[in-house]
C-alpha positions as CSV (number, residue, x, y, z in Angstrom):
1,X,-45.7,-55.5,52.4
2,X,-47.9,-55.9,54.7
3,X,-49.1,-52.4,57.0
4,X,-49.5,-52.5,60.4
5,X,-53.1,-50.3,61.2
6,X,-52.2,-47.6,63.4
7,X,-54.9,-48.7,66.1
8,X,-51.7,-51.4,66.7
9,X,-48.9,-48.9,67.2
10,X,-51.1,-46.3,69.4
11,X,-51.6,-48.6,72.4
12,X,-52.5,-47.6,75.7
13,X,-49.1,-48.6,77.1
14,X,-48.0,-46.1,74.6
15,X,-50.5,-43.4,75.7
16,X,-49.1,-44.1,79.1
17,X,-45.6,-43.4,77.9
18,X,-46.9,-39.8,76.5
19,X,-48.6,-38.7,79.3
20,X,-45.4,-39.7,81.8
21,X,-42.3,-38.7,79.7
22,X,-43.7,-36.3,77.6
23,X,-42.3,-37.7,74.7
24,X,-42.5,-41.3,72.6
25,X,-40.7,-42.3,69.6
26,X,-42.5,-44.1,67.0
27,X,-40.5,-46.0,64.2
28,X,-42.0,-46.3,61.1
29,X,-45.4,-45.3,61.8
30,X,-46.6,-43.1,58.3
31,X,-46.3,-45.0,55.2
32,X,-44.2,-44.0,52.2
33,X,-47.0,-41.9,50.5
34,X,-47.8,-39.8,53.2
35,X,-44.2,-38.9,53.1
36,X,-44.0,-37.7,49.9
37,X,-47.1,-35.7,50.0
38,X,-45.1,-34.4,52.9
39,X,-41.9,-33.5,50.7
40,X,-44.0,-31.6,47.9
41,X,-45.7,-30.0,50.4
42,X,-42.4,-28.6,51.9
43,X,-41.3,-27.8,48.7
44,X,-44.3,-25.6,47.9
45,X,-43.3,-23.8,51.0
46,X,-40.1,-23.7,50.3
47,X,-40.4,-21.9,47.5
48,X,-43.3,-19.3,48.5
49,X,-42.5,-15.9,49.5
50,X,-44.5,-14.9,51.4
51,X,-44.7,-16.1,55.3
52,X,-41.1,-17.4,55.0
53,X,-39.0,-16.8,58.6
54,X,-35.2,-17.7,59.2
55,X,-33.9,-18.5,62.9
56,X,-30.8,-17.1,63.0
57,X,-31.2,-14.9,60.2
58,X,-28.1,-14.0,58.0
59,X,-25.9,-16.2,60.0
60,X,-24.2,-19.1,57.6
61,X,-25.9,-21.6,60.0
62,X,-29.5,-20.0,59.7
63,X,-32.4,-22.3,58.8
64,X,-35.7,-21.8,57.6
65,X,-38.5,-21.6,60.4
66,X,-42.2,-21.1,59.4
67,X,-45.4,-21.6,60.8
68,X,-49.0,-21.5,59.8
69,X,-48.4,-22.4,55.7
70,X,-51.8,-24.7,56.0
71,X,-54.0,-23.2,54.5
72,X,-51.4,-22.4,51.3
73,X,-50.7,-26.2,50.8
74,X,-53.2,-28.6,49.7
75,X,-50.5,-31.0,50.5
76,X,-50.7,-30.2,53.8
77,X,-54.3,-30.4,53.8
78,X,-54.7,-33.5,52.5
79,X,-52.3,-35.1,54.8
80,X,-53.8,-34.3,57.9
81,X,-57.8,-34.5,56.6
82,X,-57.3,-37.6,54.8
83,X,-54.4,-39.7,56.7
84,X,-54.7,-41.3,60.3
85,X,-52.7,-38.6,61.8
86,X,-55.7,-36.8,63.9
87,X,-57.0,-40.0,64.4
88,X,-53.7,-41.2,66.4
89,X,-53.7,-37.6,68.1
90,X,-57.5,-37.7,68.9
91,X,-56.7,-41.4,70.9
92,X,-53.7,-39.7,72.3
93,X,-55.4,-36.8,73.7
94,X,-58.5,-38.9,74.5
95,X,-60.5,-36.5,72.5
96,X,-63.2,-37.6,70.2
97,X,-62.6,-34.0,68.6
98,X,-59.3,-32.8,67.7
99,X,-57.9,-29.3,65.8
100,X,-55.4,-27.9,64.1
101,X,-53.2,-25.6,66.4
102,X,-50.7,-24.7,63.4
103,X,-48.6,-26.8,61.2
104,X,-44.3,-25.9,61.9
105,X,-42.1,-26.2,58.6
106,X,-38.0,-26.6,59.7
107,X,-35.2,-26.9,56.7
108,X,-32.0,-27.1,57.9
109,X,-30.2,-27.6,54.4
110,X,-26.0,-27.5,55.0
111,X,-26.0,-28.2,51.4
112,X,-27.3,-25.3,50.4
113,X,-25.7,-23.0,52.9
114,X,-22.6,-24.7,52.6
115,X,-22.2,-24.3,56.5
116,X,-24.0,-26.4,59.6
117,X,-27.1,-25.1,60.9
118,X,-27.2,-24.4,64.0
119,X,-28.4,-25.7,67.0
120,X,-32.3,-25.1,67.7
121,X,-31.8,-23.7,71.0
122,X,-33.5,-25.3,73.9
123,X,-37.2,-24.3,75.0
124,X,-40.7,-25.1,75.8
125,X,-43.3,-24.5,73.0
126,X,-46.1,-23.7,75.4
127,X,-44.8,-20.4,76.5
128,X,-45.0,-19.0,73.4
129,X,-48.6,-20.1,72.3
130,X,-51.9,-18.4,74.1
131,X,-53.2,-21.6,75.3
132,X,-54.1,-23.5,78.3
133,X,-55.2,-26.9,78.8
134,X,-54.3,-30.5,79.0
135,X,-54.9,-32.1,75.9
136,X,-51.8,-30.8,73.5
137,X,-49.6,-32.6,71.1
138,X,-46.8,-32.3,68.5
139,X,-46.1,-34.7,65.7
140,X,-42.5,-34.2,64.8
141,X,-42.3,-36.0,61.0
142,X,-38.7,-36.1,59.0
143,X,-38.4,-36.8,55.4
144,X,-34.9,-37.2,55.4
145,X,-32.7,-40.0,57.8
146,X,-31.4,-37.8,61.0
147,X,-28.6,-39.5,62.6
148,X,-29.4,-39.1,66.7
149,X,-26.7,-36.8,67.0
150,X,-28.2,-34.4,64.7
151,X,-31.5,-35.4,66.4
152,X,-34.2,-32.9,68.1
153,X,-33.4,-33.4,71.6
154,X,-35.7,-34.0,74.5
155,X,-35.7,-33.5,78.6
156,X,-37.8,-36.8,79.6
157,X,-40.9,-35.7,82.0
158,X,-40.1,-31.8,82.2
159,X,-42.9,-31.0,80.8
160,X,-44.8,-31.9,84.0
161,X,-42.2,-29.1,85.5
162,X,-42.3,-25.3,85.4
163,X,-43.5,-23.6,82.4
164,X,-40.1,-21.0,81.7
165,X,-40.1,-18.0,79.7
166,X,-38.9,-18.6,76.0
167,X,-35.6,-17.5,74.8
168,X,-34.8,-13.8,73.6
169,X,-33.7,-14.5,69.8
170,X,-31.6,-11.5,69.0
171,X,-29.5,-12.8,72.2
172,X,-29.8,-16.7,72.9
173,X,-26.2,-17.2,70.8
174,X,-24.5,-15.6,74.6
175,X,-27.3,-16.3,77.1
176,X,-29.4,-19.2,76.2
177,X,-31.3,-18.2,79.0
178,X,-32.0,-15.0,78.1
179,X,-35.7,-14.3,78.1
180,X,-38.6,-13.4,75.9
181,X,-41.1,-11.9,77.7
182,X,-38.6,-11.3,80.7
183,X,-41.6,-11.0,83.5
184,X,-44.4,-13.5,84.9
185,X,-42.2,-17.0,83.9
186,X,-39.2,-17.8,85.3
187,X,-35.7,-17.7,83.8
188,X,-34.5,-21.0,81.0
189,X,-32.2,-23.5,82.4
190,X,-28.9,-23.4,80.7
191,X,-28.8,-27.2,79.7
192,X,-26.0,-27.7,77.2
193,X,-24.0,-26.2,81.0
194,X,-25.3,-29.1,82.8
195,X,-26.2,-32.1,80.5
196,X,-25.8,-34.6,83.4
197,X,-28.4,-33.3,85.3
198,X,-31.5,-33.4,83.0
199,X,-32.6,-36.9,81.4
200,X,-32.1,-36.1,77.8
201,X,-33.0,-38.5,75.1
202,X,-33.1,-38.5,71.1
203,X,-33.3,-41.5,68.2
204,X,-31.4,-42.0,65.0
205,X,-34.6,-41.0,62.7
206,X,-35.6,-43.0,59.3
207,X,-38.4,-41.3,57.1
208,X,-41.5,-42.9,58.3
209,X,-40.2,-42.5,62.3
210,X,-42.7,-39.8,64.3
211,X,-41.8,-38.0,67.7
212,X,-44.7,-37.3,69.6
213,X,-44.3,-34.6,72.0
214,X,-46.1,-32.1,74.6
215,X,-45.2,-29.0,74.1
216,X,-44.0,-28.1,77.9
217,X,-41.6,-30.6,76.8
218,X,-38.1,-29.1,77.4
219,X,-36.5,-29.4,73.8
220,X,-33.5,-28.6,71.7
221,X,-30.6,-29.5,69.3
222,X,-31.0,-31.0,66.0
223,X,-28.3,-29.0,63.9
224,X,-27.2,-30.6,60.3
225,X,-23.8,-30.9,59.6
226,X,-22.0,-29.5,56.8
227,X,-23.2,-31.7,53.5
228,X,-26.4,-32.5,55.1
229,X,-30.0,-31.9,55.1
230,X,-33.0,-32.2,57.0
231,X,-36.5,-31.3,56.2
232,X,-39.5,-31.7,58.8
233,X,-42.7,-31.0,59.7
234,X,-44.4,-30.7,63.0
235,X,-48.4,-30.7,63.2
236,X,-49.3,-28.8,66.7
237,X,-52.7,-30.7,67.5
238,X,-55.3,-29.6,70.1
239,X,-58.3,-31.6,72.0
240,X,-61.8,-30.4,73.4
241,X,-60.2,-28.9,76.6
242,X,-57.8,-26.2,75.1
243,X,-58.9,-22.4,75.7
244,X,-57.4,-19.0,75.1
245,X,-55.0,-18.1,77.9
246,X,-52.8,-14.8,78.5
247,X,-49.6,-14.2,77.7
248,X,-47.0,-11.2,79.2
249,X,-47.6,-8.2,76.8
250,X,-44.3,-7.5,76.5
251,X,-43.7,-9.7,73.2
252,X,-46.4,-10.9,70.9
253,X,-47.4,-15.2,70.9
254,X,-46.2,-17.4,68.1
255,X,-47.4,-17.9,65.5
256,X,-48.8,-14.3,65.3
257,X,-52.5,-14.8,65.1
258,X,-53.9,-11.1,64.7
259,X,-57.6,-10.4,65.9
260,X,-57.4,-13.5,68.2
261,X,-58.3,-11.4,71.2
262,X,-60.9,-9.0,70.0
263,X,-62.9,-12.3,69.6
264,X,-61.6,-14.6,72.6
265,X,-61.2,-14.0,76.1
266,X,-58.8,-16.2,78.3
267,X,-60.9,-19.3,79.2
268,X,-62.8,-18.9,75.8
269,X,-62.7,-22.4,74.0
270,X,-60.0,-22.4,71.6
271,X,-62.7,-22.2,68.5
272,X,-61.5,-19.8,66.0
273,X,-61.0,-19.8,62.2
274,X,-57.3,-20.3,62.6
275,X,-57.9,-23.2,64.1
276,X,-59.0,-25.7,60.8
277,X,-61.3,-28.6,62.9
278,X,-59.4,-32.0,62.0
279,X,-61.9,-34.6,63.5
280,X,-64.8,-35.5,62.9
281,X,-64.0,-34.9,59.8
282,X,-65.7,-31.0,58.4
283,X,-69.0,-32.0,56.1
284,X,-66.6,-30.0,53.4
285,X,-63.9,-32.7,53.3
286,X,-66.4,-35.8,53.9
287,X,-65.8,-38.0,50.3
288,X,-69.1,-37.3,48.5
289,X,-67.5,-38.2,45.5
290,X,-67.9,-41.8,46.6
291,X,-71.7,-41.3,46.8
């Protein structure tokens, strides 16, 4: 089989197409081992303890949601020092250096739960991070076929719109625009209430198939139904222009980073050691044993 190099799929037309819709799909752009370095790494996580979060916790259609498991999976770190993945985000973001914002584990397993997940309910990631800045990107990468109707959902060009407040978890199942922070942003739109209105697109996905996205990206959806499961993981990727930015006080930013603002002020370079530097690659990770 012969492999396509990435420098192929990530074209300028496509970089166009990410900076104007805020979202491209990408068939078959990782190769099969990537993917299962993927899997095992989800599985690792899976089965750890400790860091493990549920959305919708003890409801039948809960599903697990955890952040941050990088530096507890060398599968993980493999993927993302030795693969082309920061290379594709550093030409996206037109940034010759590119980090690690946080890596996002989703498994919405039916199977197990003998129940569909629910819906991931629509939002904005940026709201909930204390950043600023242009150059921002999400891989979204699924090791298991996701027929579109089970797809993530996204809102074409909103995230060159407002920035809203997230969602209020412990209330989002009777007001999905019930805030988080509930001052400074405004109010969610309720789009399941108005579908017609927003331009909303989403792919049948085949493992290998990629969703780039900017996180002011309006997003939801992507439940499993009952018999089925769906494992992903999104890498949250940051350029050169990214810096520390407030958030209300009311409610602490995701993924909780503690300490982050007894060393950063807002405008501070986003340089911190949560934030693992992907590109060029660290003089740690550089193949000496080639030499």
């Amino acid at each position: 089989m012969t492999v396509t190099p990435w420098q192929e799929r990530i074209t300028p037309e496509i970089v166009e197409q990410y900076w104007r819709d805020g979202v491209v799909y990408l068939p078959q752009l990782l190769d099969e081992p990537w993917l299962e370095l993927i899997e095992l790494g989800i599985a690792r996580v899976v089965r750890a303890q400790l860091g493990k979060t549920w959305m919708f916790d003890g409801d039948p259609g809960a599903f697990l949601d955890t952040t941050r498991n990088f530096g507890l999976t060398p599968e993980f770190q493999r993927l993302l020092y030795d693969s082309d993945i920061a290379d594709m985000m550093s030409t996206v973001l037109d940034s010759e250096r590119v980090w690690l914002l946080f890596d996002h584990t989703f498994v919405k397993d039916s199977v197990l739960a003998q129940a569909p997940t629910r819906r991931t309910p629509w939002h904005q990631d940026l709201p909930y991070w204390p950043v600023a800045g242009t150059q921002l990107a999400s891989m979204w990468i699924s090791v298991d076929a996701v027929p579109k109707e089970e797809c993530l959902e996204y809102v074409r060009g909103s995230h060159n719109e407002v920035m809203y407040d997230g969602f209020d978890m412990n209330r989002v199942l009777e007001d999905p625009t019930s805030p988080y922070y509930g001052e400074d942003l405004p109010p969610l739109p309720d789009v399941d209430a108005e579908r017609e209105k927003w331009d909303i697109v989403s792919w049948d996905i085949t493992p290998g198939d990629v969703i780039l996205a900017h996180p002011n990206t309006l997003h939801g959806g992507g439940h499993t139904s009952a018999g089925r499961t769906r494992r992903a993981l999104a890498v949250r990727i940051f350029g050169e222009d990214v810096v520390f930015a407030d958030r209300p006080k009311t409610k602490r930013t995701a993924p909780f980073t503690p300490g982050l603002e007894l060393r950063l002020k807002p405008g501070d370079p986003l340089r911190h050691p949560y934030y693992p530097r992907l590109r060029p690659l660290p003089p740690h990770q550089r193949p000496d044993y080639f030499e």
